[in-house]
Kinemage of the C-alpha trace (Angstrom):
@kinemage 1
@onewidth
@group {chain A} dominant
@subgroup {mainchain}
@vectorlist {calphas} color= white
{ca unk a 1} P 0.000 0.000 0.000
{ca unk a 2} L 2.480 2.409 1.322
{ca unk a 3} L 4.497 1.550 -2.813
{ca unk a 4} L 1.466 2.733 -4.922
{ca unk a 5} L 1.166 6.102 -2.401
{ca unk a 6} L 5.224 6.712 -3.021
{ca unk a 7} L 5.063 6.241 -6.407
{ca unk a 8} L 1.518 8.347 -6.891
{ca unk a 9} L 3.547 10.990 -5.021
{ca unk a 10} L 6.528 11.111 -6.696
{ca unk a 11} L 4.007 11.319 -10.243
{ca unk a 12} L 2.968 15.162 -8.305
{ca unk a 13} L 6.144 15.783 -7.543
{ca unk a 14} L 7.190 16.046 -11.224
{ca unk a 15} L 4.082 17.495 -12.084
{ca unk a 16} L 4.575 20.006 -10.022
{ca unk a 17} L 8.191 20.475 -11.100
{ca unk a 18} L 7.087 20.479 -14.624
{ca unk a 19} L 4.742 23.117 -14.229
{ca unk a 20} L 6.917 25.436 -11.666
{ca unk a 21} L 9.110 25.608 -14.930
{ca unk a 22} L 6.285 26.291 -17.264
{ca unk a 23} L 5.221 28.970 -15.010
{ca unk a 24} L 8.831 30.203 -14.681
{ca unk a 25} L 9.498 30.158 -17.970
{ca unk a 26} L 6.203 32.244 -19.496
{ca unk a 27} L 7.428 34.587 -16.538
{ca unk a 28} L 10.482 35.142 -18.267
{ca unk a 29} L 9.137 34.961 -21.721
{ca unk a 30} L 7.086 37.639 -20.774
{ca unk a 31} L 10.409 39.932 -19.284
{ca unk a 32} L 11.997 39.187 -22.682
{ca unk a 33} L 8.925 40.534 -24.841
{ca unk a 34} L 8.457 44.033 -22.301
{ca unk a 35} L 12.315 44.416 -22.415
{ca unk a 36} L 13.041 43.839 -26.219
{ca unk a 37} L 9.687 46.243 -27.262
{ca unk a 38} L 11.062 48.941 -24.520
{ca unk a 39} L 14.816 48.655 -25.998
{ca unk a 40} L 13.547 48.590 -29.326
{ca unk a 41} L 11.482 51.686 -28.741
């Protein structure tokens, strides 16, 4: 019992990973875009 629950946890714990660095990186996309359309201003 206690296998399935570590292995259905460690399944969240890379979807959680996965989508801290989606997040993370439409954060930064987003910096880029403002920073490039300021500069190129």
């Amino acid at each position: 019992m206690s296998k399935k629950y570590d292995e259905h946890q460690d399944m969240d714990l890379k979807g959680t990973l996965v989508s801290v660095f989606f997040v993370g990186a439409v954060i930064i996309a987003m910096w880029v875009i403002v920073y490039l359309m300021y500069v190129a201003r």
